[in-house]
N, C-alpha and C positions, 0 to 999 in steps of 0.2 A: 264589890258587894254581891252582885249577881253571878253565879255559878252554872245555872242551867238555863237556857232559852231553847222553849217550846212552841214549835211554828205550823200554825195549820197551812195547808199547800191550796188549794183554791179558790182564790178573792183573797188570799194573804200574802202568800212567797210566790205566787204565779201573777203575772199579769192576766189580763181582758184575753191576749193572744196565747196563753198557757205556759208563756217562760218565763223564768230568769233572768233577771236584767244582771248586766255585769258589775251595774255598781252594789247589787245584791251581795251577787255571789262575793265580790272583792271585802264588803263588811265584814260576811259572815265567817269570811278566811281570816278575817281579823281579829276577831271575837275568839274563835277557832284558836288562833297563836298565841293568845293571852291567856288559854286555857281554859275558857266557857267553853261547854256543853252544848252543841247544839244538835235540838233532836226534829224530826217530823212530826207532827202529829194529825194525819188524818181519816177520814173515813174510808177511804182507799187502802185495798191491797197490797203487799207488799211489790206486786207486780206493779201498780200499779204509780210507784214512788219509785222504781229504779233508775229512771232517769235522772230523775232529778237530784239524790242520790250519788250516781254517778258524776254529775257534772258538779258538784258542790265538792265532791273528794269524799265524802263521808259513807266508807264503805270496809270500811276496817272489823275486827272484831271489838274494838273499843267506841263504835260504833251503835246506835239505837233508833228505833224506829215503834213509832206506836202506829201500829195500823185498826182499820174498822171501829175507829174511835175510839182506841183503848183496850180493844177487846181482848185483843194481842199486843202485848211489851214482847219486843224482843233484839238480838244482838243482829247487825245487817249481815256480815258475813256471814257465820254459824248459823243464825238463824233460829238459835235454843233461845227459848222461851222463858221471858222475865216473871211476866205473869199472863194469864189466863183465865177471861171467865166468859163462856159463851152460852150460847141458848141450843135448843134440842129439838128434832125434827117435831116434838107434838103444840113446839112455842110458834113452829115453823107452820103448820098446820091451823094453827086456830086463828092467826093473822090471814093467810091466804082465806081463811072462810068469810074474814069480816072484809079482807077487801073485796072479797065477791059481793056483799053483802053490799057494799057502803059503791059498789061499779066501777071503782079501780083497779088498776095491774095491780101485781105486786111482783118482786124479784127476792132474792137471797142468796149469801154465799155458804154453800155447805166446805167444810175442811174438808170431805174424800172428794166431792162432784165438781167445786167450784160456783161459779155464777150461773144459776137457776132460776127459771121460772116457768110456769105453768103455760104461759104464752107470749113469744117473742114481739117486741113490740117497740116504738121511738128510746123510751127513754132506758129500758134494758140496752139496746143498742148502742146510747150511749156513753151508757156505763161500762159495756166490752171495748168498745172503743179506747175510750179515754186511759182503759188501765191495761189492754193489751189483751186481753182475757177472751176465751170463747164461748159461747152460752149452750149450755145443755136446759131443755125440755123436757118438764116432769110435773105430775099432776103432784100435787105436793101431800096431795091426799097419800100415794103410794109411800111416802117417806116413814123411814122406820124412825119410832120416834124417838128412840135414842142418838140419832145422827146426829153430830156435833153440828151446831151452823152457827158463824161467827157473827150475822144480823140477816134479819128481816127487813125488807125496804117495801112501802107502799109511793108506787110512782105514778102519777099522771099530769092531767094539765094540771096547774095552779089553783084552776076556780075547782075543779071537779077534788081535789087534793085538798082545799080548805073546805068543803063540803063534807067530806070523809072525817077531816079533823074535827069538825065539829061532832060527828056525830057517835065519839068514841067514848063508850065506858070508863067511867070516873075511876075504876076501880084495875083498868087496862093497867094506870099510870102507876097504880101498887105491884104489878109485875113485873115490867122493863123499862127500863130506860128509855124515853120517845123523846126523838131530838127530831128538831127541822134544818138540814141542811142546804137546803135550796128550796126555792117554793114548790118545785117539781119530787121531791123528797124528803117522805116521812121516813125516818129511820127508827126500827127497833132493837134495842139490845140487851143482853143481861141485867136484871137489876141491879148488879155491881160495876157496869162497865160503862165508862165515860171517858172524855180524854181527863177528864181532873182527876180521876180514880188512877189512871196508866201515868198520869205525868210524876202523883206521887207516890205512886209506886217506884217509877224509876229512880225517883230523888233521893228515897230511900234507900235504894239500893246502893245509890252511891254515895252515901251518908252526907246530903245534901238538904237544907234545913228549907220548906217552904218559901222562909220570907230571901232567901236567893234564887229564886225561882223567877223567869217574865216567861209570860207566856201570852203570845199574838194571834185573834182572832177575827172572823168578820158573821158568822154566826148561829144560828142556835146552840150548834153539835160542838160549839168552842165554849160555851158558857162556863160548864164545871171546872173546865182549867182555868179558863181565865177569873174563876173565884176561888180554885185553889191557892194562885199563885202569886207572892209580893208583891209582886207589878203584874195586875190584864192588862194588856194593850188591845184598843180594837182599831180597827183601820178606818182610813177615813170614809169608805164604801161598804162602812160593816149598817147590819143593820140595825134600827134605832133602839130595840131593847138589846142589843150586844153592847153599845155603845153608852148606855145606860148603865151596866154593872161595872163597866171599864174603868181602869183608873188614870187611865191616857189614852187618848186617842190621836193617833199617830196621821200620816198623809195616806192615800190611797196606795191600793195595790196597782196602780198604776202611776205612781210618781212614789215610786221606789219607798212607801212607807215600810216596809222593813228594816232599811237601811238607815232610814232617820232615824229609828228607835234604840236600835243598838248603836249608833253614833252618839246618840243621846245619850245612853244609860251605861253603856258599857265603855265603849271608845274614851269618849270625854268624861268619864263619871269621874 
């Protein structure tokens, strides 16, 4: 019944320690040989998914990956672009005024510069870290504001970061797309761009009908797929409004709930 499965990568298909478990991978090779579709779908770079990527096998030109939630559909080898809809250095600009405003960082990835911000700081750090990435420094003010940029991210501590979310124009949310990906990360992006927006795009592409669609999250920046999709799965460490729109809620990203899910639904369906 199910055709595509769409898996967000951290607190989903990673563990606590950022891998793979092998009973993961061994599912997903299963799912994989039966002919399902299995894509990535996270806020991460494509830099920043090659690993895992690599060690799943899925790296062919029949191959797909949604990165920056959506923002980017595209084929892993090639690299040519399913779909696209990003935001522009002047969307870029008037976020960094309000996180100045509101006393948070803020980062962003531009498509020529890469991962930018205005001031290097923890959780920029940890964002180069995690996806491989090097940070360039730039008043964002200077940014031409035609400059492609695939999202704006407001990053700080947690209390300081729901402090800011509270204090943001009702009428922000008619612009872009604001997903919370971690307490430490506000995320902005096109207002057409989501992963539920990139996951059916992809489906479409390969003439794949929503209701074969699962798609597994743990939360905010998973929601629109996982209400796109026939089956949302949220994990058992998703948080409580993911796990709220879910239509199953599987075991943690730490006792291999991936692998229950597709055992469940695919394997033994």
């Amino acid at each position: 019944m199910y055709k595509l499965v769409a898996l967000d990568m951290d607190g989903t298909l990673l563990n606590s320690q950022g891998k793979i478990s092998e009973k993961t991978k061994q599912t997903i090779a299963a799912a994989r040989e039966k002919g399902v579709v299995v894509v990535l779908a996270s806020g991460r770079p494509l830099e920043g998914m090659t690993d895992a990527l690599n060690e799943l096998g899925m790296t062919s030109n029949d191959d797909y990956v949604l990165c920056y939630n959506g923002s980017l559909v595209q084929r892993v080898e090639s690299q040519s672009v399913i779909r696209s809809q990003l935001l522009l250095g002047s969307d870029a600009k008037n976020i960094a005024s309000l996180s100045h405003d509101f006393g948070v960082h803020v980062h962003g990835f531009s498509r020529r510069q890469g991962l930018i911000t205005p001031e290097n700081n923890h959780y920029t750090q940890h964002e180069a870290t995690i996806n491989g990435l090097d940070i360039t420094e730039i008043d964002f003010a200077e940014l031409d504001n035609n400059e492609e940029i695939l999202k704006v991210m407001m990053i700080d501590e947690p209390e300081l970061l729901s402090k800011a979310i509270a204090q943001l124009p009702a009428a922000l949310y008619d612009q872009y797309t604001i997903v919370q990906s971690a307490p430490f990360f506000l995320e902005f992006m096109n207002k057409n761009s989501n992963k539920g927006a990139g996951v059916k795009a992809l489906a479409e592409h390969l003439g794949i009908d929503a209701s074969e669609v699962i798609s597994m999250g743990d939360a905010g920046n998973d929601h629109h797929m996982l209400e796109y999709a026939g089956l949302g799965i949220a994990m058992g460490n998703a948080t409580d409004d993911t796990k709220a729109i879910a239509n199953y809620i599987t075991d943690s990203n730490n006792d291999d709930g991936v692998a229950t899910a597709i055992d469940k639904f695919i394997l033994n369906a």
